[in-house]
C-alpha positions as CSV (number, residue, x, y, z in Angstrom):
1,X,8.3,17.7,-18.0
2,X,4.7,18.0,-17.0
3,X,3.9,20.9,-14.5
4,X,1.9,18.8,-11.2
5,X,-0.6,21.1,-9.2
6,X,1.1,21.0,-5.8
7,X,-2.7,21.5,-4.2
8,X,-4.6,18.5,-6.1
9,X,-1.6,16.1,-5.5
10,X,-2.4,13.4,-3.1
11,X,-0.1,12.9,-1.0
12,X,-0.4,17.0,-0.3
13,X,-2.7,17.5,2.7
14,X,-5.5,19.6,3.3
15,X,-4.4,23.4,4.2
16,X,-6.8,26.2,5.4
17,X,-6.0,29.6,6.6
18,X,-7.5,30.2,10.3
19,X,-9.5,33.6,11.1
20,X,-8.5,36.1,13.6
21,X,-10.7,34.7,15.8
22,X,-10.0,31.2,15.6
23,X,-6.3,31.8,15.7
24,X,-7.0,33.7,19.0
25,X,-8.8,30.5,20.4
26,X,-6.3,28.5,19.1
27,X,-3.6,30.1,21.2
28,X,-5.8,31.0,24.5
29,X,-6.6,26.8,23.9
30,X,-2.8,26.0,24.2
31,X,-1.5,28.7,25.9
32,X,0.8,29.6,23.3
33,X,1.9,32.4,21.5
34,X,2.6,32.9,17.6
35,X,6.0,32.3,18.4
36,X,6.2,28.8,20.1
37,X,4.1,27.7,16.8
38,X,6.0,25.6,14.6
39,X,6.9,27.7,10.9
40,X,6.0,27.5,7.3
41,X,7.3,29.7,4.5
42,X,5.0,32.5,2.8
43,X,6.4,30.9,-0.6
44,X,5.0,27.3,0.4
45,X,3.2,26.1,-2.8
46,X,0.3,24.8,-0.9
47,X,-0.9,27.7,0.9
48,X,-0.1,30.2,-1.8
49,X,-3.4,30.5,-2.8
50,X,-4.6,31.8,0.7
51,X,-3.1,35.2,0.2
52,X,-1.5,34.9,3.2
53,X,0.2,37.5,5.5
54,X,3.1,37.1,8.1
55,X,1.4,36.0,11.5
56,X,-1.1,33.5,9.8
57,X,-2.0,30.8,10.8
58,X,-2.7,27.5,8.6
59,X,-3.9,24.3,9.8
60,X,-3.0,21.6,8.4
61,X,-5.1,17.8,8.4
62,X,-3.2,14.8,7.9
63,X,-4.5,11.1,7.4
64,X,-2.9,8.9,9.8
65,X,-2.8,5.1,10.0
66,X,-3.4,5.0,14.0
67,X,-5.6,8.3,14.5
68,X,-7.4,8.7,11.6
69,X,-6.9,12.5,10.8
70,X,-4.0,14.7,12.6
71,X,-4.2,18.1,12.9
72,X,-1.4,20.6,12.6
73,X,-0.8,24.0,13.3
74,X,2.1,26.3,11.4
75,X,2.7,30.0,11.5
76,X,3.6,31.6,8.1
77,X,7.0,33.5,8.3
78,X,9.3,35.3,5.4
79,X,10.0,32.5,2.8
């Protein structure tokens, strides 16, 4: 079986990790707190190259049929 790169596979969408700062925003924006964010797993093969840390932040951009690009938001937990 041929090994697929999760990260160049199209129907993957785009992932960043947010800075401090912009997490910061991001939460002030909503009025949120880590917590009330929705969850993705440390282990999550498309943010593993990120590095990431527990209390990250990724966004995540979607293509979508009706509003042209939608934007997520996950925090990263235990995975």
């Amino acid at each position: 079986m041929k090994n697929i790169n999760v990260k160049k596979h199209m129907l993957v969408p785009e992932h960043s990790k947010l800075t401090k700062k912009e997490i910061q925003e991001l939460l002030e924006e909503y009025n949120l707190s880590l917590n009330e964010l929705p969850k993705i797993v440390s282990t999550d093969p498309a943010i593993e190259r990120f590095n990431v840390k527990l209390g990250d932040v990724i966004k995540i951009i979607r293509d979508s049929p009706t509003a042209g690009k939608s934007i997520y938001y996950r925090v990263v937990i235990n995975g």
